[in-house]
C-alpha positions, 0 to 999 in steps of 0.5 A: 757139708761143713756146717754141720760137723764144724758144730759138732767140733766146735761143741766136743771143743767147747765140752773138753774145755768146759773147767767143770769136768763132773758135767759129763761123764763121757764124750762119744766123739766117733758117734757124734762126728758120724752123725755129724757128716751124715747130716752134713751130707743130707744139708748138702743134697737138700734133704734134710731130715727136719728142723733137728738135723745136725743139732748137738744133744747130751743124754743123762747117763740112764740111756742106753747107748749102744757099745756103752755100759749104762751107769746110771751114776754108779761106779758098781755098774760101770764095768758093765757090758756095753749096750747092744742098741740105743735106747728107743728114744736115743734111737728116734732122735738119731732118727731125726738127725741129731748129733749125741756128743756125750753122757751127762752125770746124775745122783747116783740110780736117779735117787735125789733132787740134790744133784750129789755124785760122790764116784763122778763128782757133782756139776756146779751150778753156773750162778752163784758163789760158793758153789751152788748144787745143780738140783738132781737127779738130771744135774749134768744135763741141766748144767749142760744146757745152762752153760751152753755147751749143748742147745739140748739135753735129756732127762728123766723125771720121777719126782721132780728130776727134771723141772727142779734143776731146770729150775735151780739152773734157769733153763726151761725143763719140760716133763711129759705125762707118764709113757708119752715116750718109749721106755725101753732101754731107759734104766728105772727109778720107779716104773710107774712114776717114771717119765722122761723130760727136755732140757732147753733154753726156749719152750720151742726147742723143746716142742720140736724134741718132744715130736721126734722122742716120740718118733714124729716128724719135728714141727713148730708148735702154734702158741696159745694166748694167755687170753681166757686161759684158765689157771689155778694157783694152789693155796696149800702145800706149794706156797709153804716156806717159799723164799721171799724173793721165790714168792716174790718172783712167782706173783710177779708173772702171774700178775704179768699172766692176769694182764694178758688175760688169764683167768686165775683163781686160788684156792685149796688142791685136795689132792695135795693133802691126800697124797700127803696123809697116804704117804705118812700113814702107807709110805711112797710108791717111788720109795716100794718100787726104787726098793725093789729094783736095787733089793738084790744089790742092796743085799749084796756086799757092792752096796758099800760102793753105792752113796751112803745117802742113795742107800740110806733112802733105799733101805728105809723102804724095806718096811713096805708092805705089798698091802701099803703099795697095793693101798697107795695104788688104788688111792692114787688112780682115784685121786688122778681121776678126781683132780683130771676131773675139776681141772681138765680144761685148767692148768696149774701153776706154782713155783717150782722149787720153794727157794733158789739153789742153796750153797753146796759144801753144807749138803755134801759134809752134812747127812742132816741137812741133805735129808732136809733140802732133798725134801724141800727141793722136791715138794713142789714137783713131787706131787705132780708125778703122782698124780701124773701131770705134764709139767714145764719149768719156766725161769721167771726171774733172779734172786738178789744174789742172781740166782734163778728162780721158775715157774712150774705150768702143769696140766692133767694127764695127757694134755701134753700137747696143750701144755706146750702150746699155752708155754710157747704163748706164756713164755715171755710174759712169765719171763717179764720180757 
């Protein structure tokens, strides 16, 4: 019985000890060293509910927690009323005997792929001196899994908010296909676009939490070779403006991919320069929908507690109209049609972020800037949201200064199930292990 909650003290220790204080914005110690016993005593009776039994995970702080206010990385809602029950999926891994130690920080209402908190401070990235951004808006749970302080942490994901600070941070960040998991009691950014997502440090730890976030009995996954596979690297868009040592790393697997027998081929993604040309001429459906969901707050006088930045993207999306959204819409369910059509059996690869995690200070003093690297961190994920592919982030070296970088392994809708299979088998090889 002992095993189980030493775990659990030994990771609410090794958090309370952690130098960096922004990565979590609350412990739920009573809650973790519950579950910790419970799952103690099912061990010791030789009932254990599954492989996660025991295991420690941290929640972005958008998940409902019962007898927890829901922040969502405001300080405007953290005086909140407590939440009467878990979220869905905070109840399913409860369900599959894990151990919630804690809420991890994020941007503030999910709003940036920098991993900026001015109310709760920013988690630094573990590489890199100075101080390095943690990629947004999942930033607590990415550092969280990088330093070791928890083996599992969730995220959400609507533009890239899970694959880009697993990338920045070298864990593996898996995003699953829009409504894969219940959404009930997770606060929205873009309900259309919305996803949740895994944070971990190999691909079958994910596996097994992607099966219990859906309320499934955990089990390991059989891997697919490389060998005959498919896979398509994209000439436009993604491979723009790439840091060298990025590219360099990113050619590097894939070449480790051809060896061990994938079949890959280049070439230009329609899709890409459509949903480009609809943006430009429409505008976003993450911008029409975050606009809606905070238009009450924004027209409030608690708009001047929220981040300037968070409100500046908010309000530029006023001028929408329902004729844009609408016209966005209708063009997006074709192009997802199209592109699931010439790459069902594919899988896609890219780097996940064009360049490494760039230093902090510079984006926290400088508006101009942060505008300029939010774009550029989320241009490679961004598209796969909207055209709602499954996607994992796998880290596939370092830079000279070693900084990771990773590799993004998308597939079409609902192919979830394939995807994972193809990463367990791939994961090494793209490592260069």
């Amino acid at each position: 019985m002992a095993d189980s909650v030493r775990a659990a003290e030994e990771t609410l220790a090794r958090i309370g000890a952690c130098d960096d204080p922004a990565i979590f914005t609350t412990l739920t110690r009573e809650r973790a060293m519950a579950e910790a016993r419970a799952a103690a005593g099912r061990l010791e009776a030789g009932r254990p509910l599954g492989p996660l039994d025991g295991v420690a995970v941290a929640w972005k702080d958008l998940f409902q927690m019962r007898g927890l206010a829901t922040t969502a990385g405001s300080s405007v809602r953290a005086g909140g009323p407590p939440a009467e029950r878990d979220a869905a999926v905070v109840a399913n891994l409860a369900a599959a005997g894990m151990v919630s130690v804690g809420r991890t920080n994020m941007t503030e209402f999910a709003y940036s792929g920098i991993g900026l908190n001015p109310h709760f401070g920013t988690p630094r990235n573990p590489y890199g001196t100075p101080p390095r951004i943690p990629g947004g808006s999942s930033s607590g749970s990415a550092v969280a899994v990088a330093r070791g302080l928890v083996p599992i942490a969730i995220g959400s994901d609507t533009g890239g908010s899970v694959r880009v600070p697993a990338a920045l941070n070298g864990v593996v960040g898996w995003k699953a296909t829009t409504g894969r998991y219940p959404m009930a009691g997770v606060f929205p950014l873009s309900p259309t676009l919305d996803s949740l997502g895994v944070f971990a440090r190999s691909v079958a730890d994910a596996v097994l939490v992607d099966a219990a976030l859906r309320g499934e009995t955990p089990a390991s996954a059989t891997p697919q070779s490389p060998d005959g596979v498919p896979i398509f690297v994209p000439t436009n868009l993604v491979m723009d403006d790439c840091e060298p040592a990025v590219l360099a790393r990113f050619e590097a697997a894939i070449a480790r991919l051809a060896r061990a027998g994938a079949v890959v081929e280049r070439g230009v993604l329609p899709a890409f320069d459509a949903l480009l040309r609809l943006g430009e001429k429409r505008g976003a459906i993450l911008s029409a929908e975050a606009y809606a969901v905070h238009e009450a707050l924004l027209r409030s006088d608690a708009a001047a507690r929220v981040d300037r930045r968070v409100v500046a993207r908010l309000r530029a999306a006023a001028d929408i109209t329902l004729a844009d959204y609408l016209s966005v819409t209708f063009a997006r369910r074709q192009l997802i049609a199209e592109t699931a059509a010439r790459f069902a059996r594919s899988f896609i690869a890219f780097p996940t972020t064009p360049m490494v995690a760039p230093p902090l200070a510079p984006l926290a003093h400088d508006d101009a800037r942060f505008v300029a690297a939010n774009a550029r961190v989320l241009r490679n994920t961004s598209p796969g949201n909207f055209l709602d592919w499954c996607g994992v982030a796998l880290p596939d070296g370092r830079d000279d200064a070693g900084m990771p970088t990773s590799l993004l392994l998308s597939a079409m809708p609902g192919r979830d199930d394939a995807l994972l299979a193809l990463a367990l088998g791939a994961e090494a090889v793209i490592a260069g292990d």
